[in-house]
N, C-alpha and C positions, 0 to 999 in steps of 0.2 A: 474590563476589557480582556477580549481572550489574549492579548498580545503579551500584559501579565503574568496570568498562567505560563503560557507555553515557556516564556522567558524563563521561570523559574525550574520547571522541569529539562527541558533540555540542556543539552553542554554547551560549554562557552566555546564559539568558534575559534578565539583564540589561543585554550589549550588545547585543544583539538589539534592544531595547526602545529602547536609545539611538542606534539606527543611522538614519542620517537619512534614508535614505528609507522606515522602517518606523515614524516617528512617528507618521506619518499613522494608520495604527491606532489606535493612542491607547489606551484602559485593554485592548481587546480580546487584546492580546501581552500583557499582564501577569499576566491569569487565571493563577492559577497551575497551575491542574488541567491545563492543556494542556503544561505542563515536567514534569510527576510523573514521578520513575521509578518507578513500580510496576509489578507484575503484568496490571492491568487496564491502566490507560492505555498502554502497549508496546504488548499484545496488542492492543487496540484501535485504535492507531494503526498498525500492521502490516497488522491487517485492514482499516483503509482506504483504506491506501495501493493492496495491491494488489487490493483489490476495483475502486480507481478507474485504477490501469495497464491493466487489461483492457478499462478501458470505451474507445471508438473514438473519441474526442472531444478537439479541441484545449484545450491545458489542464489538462489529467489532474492534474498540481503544484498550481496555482492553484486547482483546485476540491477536491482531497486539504485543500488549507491550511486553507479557508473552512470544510468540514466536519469538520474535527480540531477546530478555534475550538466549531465549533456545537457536537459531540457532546463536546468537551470531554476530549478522549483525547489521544494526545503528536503535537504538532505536528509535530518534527522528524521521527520513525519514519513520523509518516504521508506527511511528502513525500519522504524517501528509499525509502520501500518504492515507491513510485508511479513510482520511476525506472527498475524493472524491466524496463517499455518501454519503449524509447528507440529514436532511430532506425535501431539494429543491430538489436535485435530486433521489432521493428514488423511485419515481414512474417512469422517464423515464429509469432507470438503470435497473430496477427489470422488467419491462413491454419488455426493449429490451433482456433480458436475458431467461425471459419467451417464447421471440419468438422464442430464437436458439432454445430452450430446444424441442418447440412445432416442431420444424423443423427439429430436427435431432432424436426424437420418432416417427416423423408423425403421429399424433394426429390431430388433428381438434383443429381450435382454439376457447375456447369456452367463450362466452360472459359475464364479472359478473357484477356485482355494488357492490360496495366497502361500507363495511358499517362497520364502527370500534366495532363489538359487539362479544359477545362469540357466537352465533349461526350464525353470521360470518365466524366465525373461525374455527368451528367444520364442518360446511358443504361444504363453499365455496371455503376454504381452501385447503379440501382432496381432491378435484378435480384437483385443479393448481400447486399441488404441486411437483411432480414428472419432468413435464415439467422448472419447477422454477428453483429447485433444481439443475440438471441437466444442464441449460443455463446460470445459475449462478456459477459452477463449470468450466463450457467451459470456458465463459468472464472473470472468473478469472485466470485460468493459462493464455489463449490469452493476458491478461494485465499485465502479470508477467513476461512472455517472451521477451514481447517488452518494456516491460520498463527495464530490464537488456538490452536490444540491444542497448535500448534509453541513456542511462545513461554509457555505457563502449563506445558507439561510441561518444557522448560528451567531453566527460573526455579526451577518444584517440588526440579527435582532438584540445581538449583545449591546451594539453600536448603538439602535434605537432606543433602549432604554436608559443607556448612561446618558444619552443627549435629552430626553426627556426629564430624568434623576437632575440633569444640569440648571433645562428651565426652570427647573420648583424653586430650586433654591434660591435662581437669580429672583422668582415672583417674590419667596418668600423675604427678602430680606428688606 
């Protein structure tokens, strides 16, 4: 059962709870429905994880966290799926997301050089950003869709073969 796994790889809600610098939360870590290992809460918390890796915004972890809490879906799935962008893939994530965005405005794609500066920022930035913004909005619900499909057809079929693994054995004995 995936319920297994995940139990063993993630943290226990209750050091979690008691971890000193996660007191400050206070009853909000303890909700239980944010630890559920079920079908929904996974899928849910998968889907928001990476609907919010796509989004272009510092943060992406810390706002994943605050909105797993709110919608009430798996905490932990939802800031691990959100990890999917990370500094290694920051550029081909954002560069492919840039392209839907330039695709489905039809825009011209237009050429920059990347230069980590404020007049960077200020020029190079207001050009690309609409398209950005935009392809990174698409990519993210696209990846939030299909990871609920990814994660309720898993689970389905994990479900269906321990139940089938059950009758044998009740046939066989």
């Amino acid at each position: 059962m995936p319920r297994k796994f995940l139990k063993r790889i993630l943290p226990d809600h209750k050091a979690m709870r008691d971890h000193p610098h996660l007191k400050k939360f206070g009853q909000r870590l303890t909700e239980p429905r944010i630890w559920h290992l079920n079908r929904r809460s996974v899928a849910g918390g998968l889907a928001l994880g990476l609907f919010m890796g796509f989004m272009p915004i510092i943060g992406q972890m810390f706002i994943a966290a605050a909105l797993a809490i709110f919608f009430r879906v798996n905490l932990p799935i939802a800031v691990f799926s959100s990890w999917f962008s990370n500094p290694l893939t920051y550029a081909p994530v954002f560069f492919f997301a840039y392209k839907i965005g330039v695709w489905i405005l039809q825009v011209p794609i237009e050429h920059h050089t990347f230069d980590l500066s404020w007049q960077w920022l200020t020029h190079e930035f207001l050009t690309i950003w609409q398209p950005l913004l935009l392809g990174s909005f698409i990519c993210g619900i696209v990846s939030a869709l299909l990871g609920i499909l990814f994660v309720r057809y898993i689970w389905r079929r994990i479900v269906i073969r321990n139940w089938e693994i059950r009758q044998q054995k009740k046939k066989n004995r």
